[in-house]
VOPA-279141 format. One record per residue: residue in one letter; x, y, z of N, C-alpha, C in turn. Coordinates in steps of 0.001 Angstrom, whole numbers, plus 524288, in hexadecimal, padded with zeros to 5 digits. Example, Ala and Ser with C-alpha at 12.3 -4.5 7.8 and 13.67 -1.06 7.14 Angstrom:
<sites>
A833867E9C681E788300C7EE6C81E78833907F31C81E78;S832327F73681BA8835667FBDC81BE4832648001E81EBE;
</sites>
This chain:
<sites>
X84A0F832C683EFD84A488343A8397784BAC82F728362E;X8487082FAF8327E84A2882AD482EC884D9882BC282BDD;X85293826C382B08856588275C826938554C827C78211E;X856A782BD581E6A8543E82E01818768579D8273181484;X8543E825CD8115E854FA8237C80E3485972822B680AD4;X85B7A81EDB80A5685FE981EFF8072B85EFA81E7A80007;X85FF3825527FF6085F918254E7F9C0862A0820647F5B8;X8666B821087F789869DC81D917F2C8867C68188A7F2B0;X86573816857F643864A5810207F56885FB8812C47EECD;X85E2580BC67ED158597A80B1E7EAA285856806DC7EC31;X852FD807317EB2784E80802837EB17850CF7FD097EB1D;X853F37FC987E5BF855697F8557E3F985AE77F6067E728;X85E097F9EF7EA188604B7F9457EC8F85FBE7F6DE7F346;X85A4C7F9257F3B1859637F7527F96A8569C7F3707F999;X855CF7F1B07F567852E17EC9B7F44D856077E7437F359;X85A587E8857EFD385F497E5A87EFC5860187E2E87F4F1;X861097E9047F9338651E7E7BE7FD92862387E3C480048;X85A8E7E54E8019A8576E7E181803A5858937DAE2800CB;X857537DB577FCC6858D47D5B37FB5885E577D3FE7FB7A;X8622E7D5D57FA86866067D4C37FD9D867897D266802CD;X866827D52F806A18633B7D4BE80B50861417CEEB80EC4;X85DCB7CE37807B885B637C94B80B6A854E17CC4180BAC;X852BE7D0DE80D2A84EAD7D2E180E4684A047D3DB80AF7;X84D417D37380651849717D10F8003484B4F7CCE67FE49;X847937CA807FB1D848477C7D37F79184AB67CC5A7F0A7;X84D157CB4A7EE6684E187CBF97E94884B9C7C9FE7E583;X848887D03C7E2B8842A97CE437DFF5844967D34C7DB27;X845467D2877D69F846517D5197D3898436B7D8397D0F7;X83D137D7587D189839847DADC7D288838F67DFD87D4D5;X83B027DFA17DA6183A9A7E3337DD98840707E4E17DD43;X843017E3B07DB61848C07E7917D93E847B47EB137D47B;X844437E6CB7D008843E87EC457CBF28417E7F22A7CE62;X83DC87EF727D102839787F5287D45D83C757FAB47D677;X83EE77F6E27D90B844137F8F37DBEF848607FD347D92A;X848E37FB327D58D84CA57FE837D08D8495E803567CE2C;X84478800727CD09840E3805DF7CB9E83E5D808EC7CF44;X83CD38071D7D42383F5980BC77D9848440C80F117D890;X8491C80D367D8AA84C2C80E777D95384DD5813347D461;X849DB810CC7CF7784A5F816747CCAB847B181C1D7CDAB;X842A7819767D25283F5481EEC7D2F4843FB822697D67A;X844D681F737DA67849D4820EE7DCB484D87824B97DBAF;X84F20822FA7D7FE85549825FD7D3988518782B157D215;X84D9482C047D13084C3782F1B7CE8584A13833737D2A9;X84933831EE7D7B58467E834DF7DC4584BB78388B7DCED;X85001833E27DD8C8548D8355B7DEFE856FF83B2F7DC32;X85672839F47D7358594983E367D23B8549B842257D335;X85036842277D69B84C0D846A97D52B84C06848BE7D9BE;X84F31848387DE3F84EAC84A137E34E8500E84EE37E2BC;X84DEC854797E38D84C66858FF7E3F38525D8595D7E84E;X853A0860277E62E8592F860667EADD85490864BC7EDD1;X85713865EB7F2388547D868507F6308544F86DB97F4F1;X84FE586F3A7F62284D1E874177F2B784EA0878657F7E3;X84F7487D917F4DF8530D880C57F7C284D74885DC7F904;X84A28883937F61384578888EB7F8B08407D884657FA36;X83E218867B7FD8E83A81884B080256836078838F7FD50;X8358E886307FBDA83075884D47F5C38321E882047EFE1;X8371887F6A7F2CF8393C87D5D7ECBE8354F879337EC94;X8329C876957EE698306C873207EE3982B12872BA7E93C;X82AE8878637EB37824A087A787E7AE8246B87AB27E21D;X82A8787CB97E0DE829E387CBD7DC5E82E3F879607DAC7;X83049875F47DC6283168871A27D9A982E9B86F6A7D87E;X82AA486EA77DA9282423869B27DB3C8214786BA97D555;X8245E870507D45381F6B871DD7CFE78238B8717A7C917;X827AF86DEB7CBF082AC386B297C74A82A8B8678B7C681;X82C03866AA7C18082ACB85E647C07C8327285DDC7C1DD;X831AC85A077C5F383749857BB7C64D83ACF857727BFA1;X83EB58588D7C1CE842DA857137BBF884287851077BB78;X843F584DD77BFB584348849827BE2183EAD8474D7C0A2;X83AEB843897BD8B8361C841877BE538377783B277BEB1;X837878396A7C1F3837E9833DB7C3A08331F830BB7C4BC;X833C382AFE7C30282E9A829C37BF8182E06824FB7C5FC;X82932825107C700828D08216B7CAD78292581B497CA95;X82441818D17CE0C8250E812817CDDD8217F80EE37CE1B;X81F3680D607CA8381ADF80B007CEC581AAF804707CCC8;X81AF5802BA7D2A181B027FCC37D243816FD7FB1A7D532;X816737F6AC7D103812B87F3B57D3418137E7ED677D2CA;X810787E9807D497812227E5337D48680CB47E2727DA2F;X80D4D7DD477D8C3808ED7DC0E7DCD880C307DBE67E319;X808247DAAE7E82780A297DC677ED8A80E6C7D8B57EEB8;X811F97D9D17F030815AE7D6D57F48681BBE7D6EF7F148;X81C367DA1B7EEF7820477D8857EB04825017DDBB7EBC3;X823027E1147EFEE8281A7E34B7F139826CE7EA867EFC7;X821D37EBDC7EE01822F97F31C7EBE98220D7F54A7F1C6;X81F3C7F5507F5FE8207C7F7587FA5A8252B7F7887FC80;X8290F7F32C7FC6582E697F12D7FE69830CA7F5CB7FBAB;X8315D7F6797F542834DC7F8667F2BB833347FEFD7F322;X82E43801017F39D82AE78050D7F35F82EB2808FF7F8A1;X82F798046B7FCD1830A98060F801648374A808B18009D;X83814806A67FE738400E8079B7FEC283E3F80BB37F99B;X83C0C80B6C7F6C083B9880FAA7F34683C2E815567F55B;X83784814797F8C68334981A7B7FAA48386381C807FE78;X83AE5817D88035283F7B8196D805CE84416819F08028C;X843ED81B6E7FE898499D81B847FB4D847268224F7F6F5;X843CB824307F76B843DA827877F3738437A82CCB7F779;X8466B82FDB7F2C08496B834207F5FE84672839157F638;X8423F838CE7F5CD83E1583C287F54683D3A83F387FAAF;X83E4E8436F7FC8983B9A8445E7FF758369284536800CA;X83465845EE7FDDC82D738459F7FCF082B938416C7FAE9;X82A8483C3E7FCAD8281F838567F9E08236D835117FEF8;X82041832767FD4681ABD831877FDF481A4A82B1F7FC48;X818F0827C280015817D7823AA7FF8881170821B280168;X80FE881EA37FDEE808DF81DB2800EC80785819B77FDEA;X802E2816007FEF27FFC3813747FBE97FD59817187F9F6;X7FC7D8153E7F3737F8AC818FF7F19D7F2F6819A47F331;X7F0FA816E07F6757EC3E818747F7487EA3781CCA7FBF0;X7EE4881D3F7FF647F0DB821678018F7F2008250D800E2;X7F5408256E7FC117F68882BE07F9287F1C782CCD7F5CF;X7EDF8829D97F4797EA7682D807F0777E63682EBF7F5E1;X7E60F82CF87FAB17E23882F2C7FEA57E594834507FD5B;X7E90083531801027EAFF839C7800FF7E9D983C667FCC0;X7EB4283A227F77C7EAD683DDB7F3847E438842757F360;X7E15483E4D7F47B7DAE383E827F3E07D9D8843407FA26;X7DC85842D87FDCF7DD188459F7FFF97DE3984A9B7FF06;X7E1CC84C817FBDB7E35F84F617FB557E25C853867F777;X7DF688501A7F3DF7DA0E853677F14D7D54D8554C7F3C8;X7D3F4851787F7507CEF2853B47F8D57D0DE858657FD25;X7D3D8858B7800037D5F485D8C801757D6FC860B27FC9F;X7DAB18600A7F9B17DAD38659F7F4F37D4D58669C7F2AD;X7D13B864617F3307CCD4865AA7F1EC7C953868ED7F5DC;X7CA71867E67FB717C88386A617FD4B7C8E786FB67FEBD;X7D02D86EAE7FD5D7D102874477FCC27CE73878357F7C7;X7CE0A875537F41F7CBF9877ED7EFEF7C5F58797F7F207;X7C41B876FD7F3BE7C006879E87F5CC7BDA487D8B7FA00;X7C11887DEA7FC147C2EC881728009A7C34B886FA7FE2D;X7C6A4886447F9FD7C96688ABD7F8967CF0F88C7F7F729;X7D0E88874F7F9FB7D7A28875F7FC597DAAB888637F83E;X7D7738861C7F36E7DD62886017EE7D7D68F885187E97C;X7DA31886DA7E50E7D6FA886FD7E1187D921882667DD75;X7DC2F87ED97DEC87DE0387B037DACC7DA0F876D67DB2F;X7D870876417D7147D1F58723C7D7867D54686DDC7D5FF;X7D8CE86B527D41A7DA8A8677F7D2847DF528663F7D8A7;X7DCF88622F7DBA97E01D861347DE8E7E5AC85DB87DDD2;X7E29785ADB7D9F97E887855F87D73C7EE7D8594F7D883;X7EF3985D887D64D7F3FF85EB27D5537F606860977D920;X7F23B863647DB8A7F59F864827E3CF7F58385F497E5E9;X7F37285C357E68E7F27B857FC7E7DA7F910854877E6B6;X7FB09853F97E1837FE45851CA7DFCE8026B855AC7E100;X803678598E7E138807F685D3D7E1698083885C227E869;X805C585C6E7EA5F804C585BB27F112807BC856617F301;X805368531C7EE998086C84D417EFE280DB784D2F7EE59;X810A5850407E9AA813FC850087E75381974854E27ECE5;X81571857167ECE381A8A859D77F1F181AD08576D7F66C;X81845853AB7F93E817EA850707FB6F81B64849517F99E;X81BA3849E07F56D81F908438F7F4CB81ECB843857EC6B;X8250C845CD7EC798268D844647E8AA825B783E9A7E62B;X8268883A4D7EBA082666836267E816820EE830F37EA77;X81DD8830927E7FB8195582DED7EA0481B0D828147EA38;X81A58824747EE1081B9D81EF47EDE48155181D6F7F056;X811E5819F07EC3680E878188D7EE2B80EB8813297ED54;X80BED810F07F11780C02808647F3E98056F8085A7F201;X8053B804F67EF8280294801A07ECE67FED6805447E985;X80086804C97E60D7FE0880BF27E2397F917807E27E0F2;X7F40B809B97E1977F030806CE7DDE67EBF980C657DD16;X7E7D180C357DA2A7E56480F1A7DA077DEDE80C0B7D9AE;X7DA2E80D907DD9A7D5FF80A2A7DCA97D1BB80D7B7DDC2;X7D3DE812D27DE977CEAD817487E0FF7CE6181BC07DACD;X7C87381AAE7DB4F7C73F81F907D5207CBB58250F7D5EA;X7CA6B8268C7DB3B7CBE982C317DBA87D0F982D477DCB5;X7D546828157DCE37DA1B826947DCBB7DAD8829067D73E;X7D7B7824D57D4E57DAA2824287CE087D9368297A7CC13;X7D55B82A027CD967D3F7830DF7C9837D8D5833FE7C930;X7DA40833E27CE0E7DE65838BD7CFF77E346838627CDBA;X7E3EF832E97CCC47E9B48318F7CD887ED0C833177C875;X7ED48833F17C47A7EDB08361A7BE7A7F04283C017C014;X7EC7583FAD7C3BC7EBD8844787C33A7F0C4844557C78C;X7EEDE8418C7CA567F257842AC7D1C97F946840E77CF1A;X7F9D683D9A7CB907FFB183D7A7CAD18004183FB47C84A;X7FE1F83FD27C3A7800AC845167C02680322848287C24F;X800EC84B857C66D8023784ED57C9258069A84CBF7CD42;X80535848FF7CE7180B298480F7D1E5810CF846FD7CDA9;X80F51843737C999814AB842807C6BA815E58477B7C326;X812F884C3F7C271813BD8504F7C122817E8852C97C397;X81663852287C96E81B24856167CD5781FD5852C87CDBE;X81FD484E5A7CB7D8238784AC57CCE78237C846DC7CFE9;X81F27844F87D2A181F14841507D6AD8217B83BFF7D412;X822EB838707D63E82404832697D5398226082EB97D8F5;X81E9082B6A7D70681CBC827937D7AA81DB0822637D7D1;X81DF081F827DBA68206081AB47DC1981BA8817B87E023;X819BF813547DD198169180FDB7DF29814E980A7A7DF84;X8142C808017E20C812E58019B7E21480D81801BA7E1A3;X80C6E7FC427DF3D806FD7FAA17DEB78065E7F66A7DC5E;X800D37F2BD7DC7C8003C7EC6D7DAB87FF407EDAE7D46C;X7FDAE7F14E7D21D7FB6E7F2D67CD977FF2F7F6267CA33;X8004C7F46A7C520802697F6C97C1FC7FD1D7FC1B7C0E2;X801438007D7BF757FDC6804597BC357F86C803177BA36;X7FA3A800697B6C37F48C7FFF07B4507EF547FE4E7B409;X7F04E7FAEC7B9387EBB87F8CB7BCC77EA357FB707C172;X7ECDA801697C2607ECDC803B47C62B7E455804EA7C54C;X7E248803827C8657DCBC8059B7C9067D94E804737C496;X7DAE87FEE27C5157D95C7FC527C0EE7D1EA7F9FB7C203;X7D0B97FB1F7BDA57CAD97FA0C7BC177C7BB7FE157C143;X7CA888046D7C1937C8808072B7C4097C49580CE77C259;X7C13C80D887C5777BD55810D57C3597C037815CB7BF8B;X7BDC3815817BB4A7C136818C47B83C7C6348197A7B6AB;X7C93D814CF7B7E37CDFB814007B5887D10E818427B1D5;X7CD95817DD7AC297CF8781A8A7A8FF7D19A81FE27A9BA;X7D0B8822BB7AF427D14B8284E7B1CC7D724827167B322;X7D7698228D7B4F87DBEB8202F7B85E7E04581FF47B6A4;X7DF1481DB27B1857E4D881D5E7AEE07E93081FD57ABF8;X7E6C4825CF7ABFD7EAC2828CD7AB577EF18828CA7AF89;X7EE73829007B4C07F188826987B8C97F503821BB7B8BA;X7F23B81D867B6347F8A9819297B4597FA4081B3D7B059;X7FA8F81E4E7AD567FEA58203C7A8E58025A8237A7AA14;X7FEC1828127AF2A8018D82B317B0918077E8286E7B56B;X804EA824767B709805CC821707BB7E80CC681F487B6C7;X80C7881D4E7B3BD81063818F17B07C8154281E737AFF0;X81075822777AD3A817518263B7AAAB81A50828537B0B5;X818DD8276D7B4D481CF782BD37B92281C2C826487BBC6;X81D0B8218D7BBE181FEA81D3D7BEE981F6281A007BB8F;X82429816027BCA88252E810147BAA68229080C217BECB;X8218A80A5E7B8FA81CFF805C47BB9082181800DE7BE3C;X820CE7FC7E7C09B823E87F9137C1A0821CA7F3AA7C4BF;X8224C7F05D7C3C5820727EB877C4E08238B7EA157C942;X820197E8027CE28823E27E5D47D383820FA7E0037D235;X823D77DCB47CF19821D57D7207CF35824157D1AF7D05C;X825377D3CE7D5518287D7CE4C7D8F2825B07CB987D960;X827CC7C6F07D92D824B47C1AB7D9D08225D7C0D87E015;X8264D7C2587E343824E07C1B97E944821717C3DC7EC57;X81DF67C4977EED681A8A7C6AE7F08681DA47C61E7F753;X8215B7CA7A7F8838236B7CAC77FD36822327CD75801E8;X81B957CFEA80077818EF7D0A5803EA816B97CC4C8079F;X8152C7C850805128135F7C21B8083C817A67BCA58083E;X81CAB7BFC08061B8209B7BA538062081F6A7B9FD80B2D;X821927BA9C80E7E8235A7BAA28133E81E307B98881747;X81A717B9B9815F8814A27B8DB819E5811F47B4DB8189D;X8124B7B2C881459811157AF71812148114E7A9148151A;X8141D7A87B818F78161C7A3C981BD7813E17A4EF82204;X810F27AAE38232B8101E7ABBC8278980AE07A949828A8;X809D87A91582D9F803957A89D82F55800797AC0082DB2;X7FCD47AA1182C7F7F8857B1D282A547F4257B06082FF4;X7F3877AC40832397EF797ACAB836E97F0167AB5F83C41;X7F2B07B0518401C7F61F7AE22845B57F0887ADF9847DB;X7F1D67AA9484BA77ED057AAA0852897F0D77A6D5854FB;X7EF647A912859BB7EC0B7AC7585BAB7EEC87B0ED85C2F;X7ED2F7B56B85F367EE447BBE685FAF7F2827BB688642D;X7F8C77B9D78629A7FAC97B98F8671F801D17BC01864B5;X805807BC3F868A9808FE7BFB28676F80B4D7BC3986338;X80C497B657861AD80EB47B49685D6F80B707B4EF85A28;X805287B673858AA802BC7B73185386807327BBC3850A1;X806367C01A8562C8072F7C5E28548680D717C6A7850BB;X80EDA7C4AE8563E815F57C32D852B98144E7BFBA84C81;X811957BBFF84BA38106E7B94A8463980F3D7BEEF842AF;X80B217C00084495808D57C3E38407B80E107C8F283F2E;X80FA27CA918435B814207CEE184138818207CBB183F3D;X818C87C94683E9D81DBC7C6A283B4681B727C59F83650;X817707C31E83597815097C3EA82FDC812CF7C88782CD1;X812947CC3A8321F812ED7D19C830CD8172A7D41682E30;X81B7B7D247831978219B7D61883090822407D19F8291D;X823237CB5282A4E822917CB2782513820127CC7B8211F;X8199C7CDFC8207E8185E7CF9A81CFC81A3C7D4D281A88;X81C977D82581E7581E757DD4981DE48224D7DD0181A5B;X825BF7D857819CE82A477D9908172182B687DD9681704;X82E567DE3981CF1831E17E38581C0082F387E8D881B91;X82B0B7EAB081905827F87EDE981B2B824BC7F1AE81FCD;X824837F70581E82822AF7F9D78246B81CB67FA4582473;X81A4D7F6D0828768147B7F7A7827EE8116F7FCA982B8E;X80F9D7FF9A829A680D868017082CDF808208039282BCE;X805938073B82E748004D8096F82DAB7FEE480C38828AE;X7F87280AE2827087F7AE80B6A821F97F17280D958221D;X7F07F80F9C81F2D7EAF6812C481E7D7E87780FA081827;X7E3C480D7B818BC7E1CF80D97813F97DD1480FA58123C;X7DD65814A280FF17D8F38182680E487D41F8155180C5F;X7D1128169280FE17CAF6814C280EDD7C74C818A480CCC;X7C78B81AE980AEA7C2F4820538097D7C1DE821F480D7F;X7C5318263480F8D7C4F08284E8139F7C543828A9819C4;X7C839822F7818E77C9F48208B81E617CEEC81D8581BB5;X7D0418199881E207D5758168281E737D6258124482237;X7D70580F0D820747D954808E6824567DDD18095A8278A;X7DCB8808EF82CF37E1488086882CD37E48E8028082D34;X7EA048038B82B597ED2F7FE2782BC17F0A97FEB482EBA;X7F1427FBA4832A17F5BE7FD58836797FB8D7FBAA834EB;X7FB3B7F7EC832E8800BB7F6AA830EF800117F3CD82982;X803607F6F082669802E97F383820B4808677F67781FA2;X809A97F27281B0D80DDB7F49E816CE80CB47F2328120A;X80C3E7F3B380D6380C467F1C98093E8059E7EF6B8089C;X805BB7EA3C80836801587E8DF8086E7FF297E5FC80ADE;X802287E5FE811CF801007E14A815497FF207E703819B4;X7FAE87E3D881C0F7F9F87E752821057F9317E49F8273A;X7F90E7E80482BDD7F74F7E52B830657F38A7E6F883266;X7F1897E503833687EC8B7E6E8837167EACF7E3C683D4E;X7E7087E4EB840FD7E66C7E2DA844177DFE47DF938441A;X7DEE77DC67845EF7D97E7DACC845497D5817E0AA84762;X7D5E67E209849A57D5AB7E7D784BA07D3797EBFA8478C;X7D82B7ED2B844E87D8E57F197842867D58E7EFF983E34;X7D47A7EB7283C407D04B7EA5F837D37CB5D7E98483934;X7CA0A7E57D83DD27C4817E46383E6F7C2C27E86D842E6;X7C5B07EAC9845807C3DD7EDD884AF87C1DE7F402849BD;X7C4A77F3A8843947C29A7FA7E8425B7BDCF7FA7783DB4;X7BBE67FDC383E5B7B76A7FCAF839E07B8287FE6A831EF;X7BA7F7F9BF832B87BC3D7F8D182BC87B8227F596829A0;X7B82E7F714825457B2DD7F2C4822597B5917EF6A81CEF;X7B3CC7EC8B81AA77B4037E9A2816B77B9397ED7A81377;X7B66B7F2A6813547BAB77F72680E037C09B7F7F780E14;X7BFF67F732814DC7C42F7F833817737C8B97F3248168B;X7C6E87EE63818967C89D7E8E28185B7CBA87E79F8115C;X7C74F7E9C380EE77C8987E8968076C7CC7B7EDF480761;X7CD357F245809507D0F47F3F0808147D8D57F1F080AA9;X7D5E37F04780E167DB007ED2D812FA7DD597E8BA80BB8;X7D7EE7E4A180D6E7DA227E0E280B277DBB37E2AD804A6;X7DA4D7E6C1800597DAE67E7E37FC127E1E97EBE47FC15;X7E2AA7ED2E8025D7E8CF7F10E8025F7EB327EE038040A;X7EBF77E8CD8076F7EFB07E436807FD7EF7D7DFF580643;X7F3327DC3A806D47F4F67D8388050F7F49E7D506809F9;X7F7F77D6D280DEB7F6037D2D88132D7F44F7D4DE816EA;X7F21C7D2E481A897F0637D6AB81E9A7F1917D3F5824B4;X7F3D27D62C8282F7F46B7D31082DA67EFA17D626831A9;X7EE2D7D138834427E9A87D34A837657EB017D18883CAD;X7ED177D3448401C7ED1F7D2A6845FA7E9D67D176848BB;X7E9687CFAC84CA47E6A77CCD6850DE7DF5F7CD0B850E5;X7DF927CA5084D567D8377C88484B657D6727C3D785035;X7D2297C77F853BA7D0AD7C633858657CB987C02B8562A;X7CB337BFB385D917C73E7BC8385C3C7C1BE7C00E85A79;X7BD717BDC0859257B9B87BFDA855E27B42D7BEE285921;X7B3087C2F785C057AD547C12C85F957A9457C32485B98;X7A6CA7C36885E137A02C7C5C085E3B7A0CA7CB2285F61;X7A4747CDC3861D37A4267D297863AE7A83D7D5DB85E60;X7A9E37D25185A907ADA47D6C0857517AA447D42E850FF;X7A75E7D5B7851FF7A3F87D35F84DBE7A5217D81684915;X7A6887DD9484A237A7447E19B845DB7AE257DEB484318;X7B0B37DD088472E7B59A7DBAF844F37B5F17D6A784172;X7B0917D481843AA7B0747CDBF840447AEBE7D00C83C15;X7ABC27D40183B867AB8F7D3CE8351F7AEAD7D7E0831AF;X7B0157DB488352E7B5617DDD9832A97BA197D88E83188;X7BBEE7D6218344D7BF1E7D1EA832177BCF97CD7082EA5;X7B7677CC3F82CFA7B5DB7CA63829717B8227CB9882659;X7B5137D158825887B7237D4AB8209A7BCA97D44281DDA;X7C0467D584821277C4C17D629822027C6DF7D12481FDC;X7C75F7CC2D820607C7277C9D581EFF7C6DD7C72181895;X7C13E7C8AC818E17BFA37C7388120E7C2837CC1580EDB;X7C3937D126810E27C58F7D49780C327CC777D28A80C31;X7CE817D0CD80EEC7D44B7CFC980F8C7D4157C97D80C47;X7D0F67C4D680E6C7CF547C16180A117CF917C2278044E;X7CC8F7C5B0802A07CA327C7957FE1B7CF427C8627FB24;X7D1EF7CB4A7FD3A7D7467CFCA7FB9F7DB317CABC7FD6E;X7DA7F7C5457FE797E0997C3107FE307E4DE7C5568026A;X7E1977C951805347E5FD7CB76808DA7EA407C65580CA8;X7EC927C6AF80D4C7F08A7C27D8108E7EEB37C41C81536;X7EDF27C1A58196B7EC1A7C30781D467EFB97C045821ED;X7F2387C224826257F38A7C1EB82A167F1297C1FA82F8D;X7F0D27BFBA834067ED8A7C0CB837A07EF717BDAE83DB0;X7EE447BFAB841BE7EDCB7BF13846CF7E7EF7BE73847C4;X7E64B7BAF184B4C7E2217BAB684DA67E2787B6FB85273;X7DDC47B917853B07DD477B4B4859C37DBF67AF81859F9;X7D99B7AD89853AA7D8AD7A81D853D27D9967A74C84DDB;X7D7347A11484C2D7D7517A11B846AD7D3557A32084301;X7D3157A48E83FBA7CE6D7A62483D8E7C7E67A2D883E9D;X7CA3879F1983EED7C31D79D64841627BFBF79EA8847EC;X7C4F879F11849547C2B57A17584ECF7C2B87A5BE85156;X7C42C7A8F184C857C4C47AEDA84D787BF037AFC28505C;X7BAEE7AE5484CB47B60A7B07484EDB7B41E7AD6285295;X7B1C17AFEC855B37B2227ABDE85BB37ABC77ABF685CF2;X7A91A7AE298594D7A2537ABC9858F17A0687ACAC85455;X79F597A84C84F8A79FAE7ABD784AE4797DE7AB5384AF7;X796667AE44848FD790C87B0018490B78E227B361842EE;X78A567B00984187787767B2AA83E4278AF97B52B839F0;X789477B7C48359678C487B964831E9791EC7BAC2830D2;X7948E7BC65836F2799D67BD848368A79D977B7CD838D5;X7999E7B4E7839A479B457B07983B2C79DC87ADB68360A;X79AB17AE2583379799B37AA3282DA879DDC7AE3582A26;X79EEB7B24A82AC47A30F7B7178282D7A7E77B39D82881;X7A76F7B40E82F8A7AE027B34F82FEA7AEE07AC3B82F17;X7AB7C7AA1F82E587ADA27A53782BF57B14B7A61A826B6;X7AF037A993823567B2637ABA88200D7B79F7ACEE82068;X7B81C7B045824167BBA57B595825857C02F7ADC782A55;X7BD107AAE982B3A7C16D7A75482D6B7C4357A54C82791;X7BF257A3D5823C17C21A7A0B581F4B7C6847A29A81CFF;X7C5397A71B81CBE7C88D7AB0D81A007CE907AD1681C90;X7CE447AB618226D7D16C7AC5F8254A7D63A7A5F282457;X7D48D7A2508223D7D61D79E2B824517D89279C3781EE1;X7D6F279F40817E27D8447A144812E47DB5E7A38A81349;X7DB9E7A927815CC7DFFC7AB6B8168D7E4027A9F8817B5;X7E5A57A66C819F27EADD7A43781B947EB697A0848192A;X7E99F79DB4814697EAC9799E6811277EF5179BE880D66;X7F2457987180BC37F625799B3805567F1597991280299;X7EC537987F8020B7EA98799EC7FBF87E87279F947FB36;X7E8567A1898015C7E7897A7B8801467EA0A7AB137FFE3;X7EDD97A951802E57F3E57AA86802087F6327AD0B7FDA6;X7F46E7A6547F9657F6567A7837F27C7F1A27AC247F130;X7ED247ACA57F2927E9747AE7B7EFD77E91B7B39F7F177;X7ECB07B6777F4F87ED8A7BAA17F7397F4507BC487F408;X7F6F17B9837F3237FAFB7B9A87EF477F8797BAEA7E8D0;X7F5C77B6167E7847F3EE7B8147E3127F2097BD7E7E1CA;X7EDC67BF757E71B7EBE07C2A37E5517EEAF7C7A87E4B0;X7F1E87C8C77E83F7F52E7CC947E99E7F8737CD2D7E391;X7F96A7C90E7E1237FD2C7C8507DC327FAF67CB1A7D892;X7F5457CA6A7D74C7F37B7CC847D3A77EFDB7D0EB7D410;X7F2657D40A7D7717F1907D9437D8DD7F4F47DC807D640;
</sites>
């Protein structure tokens, strides 16, 4: 059984003690954040429901607007600057028994899910409510009073349509919202099909959360990796030890684990990520059949990526030489930071190069040999900045 959370601390307090510590640095940025956490907090706190003495109190409390309405959070700021770190002691510090954490691109599958079932029930017969939005939102709302979503963006039409109608209805029943993301409000789904539908959603979005700027100078996702090797060989037990140590540093402190990224009707899998660094195996990318869509979505949801033990390259894995072409130029493209194990250096990966994929991976070496430069480096910093 896990030990229940210690109410009395705050945010700003356990952040103190870390820099104190020694285990942070002291960044006054990520203290204001911290304080305005710490007000969603106070307010979860003063709204905690006493324990309901009939088995259906639930039902019709749900069909009251809370006495007190507590206004959420949403920060944003560019990557490496600490809202996962702080997101985390948040979500473990609020006293909610019903609360819900996800990337948003995650909760609106589900959401989209969960219409096309209430629809099918509607056609079945099951229920006569033709407007699914509001079961839909009341469903989510008895399920997690308090929504915490990691990296809020919005870039799908049938996202934005919804989204106006789908909170209303949640900040109606009371839900509170607390979220990170690279994009202020108002660039949320920006220069997107039909916009103008959209933006009743950032207005609605400003009155039930405070907006808030995470704008540390430090980017403490890559302090610390920044001095590492990004290209071990050969494939032997001191690469492996190299690579998990630049693993455990990039983590700063973070729990990585397994991750799904919705593809229209399928999903990637990632075997290990947190935030915006992931791992993978040479394997798990070139050995399964992913294409170009797949690769631009990898490289467009991270920042760095570690790739484990990238074999030698015959004549006989010719589907994987050009899956790692690929792979390659979309992580290029995107500035991704790239990490890696392999069995040789990039020029001798391929061990007969031939005809068109020959002349590819001359590329896919150049590009390999860029990647590990400081001018990539800066230009993978830059870009990340002005995101």
């Amino acid at each position: 059984m896990q030990p229940m959370p210690d109410y009395s601390l705050s945010v700003s307090e356990q952040l103190k003690s870390l820099t104190v510590s020694g285990a942070l640095q002291v960044d006054s940025a990520q203290m204001h954040v911290a304080k305005c956490l710490d007000r969603v907090l106070s307010g979860l706190k003063q709204r905690r429901p006493a324990a309901k003495t009939s088995a259906l109190g639930w039902l019709f409390a749900n069909k009251k607007k809370p006495s007190e309405s507590v206004k959420g959070l949403y920060i944003h700021g560019s990557v490496g600057r600490g809202k996962t770190m702080l997101m985390d002691m948040f979500f473990g510090m609020a006293p909610c028994t019903k609360k819900r954490r996800a990337h948003f691109h995650e909760f609106m599958a589900d959401v989209h899910n969960r219409i096309a079932a209430h629809r099918l029930k509607l056609k079945q017969g099951e229920t006569k409510q033709a407007d699914p939005i509001p079961v839909v939102a009341a469903a989510l709302y008895h399920e997690a009073e308090l929504l915490c979503f990691d990296e809020f963006t919005v870039t799908d039409i049938a996202d934005a349509m919804i989204l106006s109608r789908l909170f209303s209805e949640l900040f109606r029943h009371g839900c509170v919202l607390v979220a990170t993301s690279n994009v202020e409000p108002n660039n949320l789904y920006k220069d997107g099909l039909n916009r103008s539908l959209f933006l009743p959603f950032v207005d609605l979005l400003k009155r039930y959360v405070e907006v808030v700027t995470l704008d540390s100078p430090t980017d403490y996702r890559m302090e610390k990796v920044d001095s590492q090797p990004v290209y071990l060989t050969p494939i032997d037990e001191r690469t492996d030890m190299a690579m998990e140590a630049s693993w455990t540093q990039a983590l700063h402190g973070r729990k990585a684990q397994p991750l799904e990224i919705p593809m229209k009707g399928r999903s990637i899998h990632v075997p290990l990520a947190a935030d915006r660094i992931a791992r993978f195996s040479f394997a798990d990318l070139c050995e399964k059949p992913l294409g170009a869509a797949d690769f631009l979505a990898i490289a467009e949801r991270f920042d760095a990526v570690f790739i484990d033990h990238i074999p030698l390259l015959g004549p006989e894995k010719r589907n994987q030489i050009k899956r790692f072409i690929i792979l390659i130029d979309a992580l290029y493209d995107h500035a991704v930071r790239l990490y890696v194990s392999a069995a040789a250096m990039p020029e001798n990966l391929l061990t007969q190069a031939r005809g068109t994929e020959g002349f590819e991976f001359d590329r896919t070496v150049s590009r390999l040999f860029e990647m590990r430069s400081a001018d990539y480096l800066a230009l993978h910093q830059g870009r990340r900045a002005a995101e």
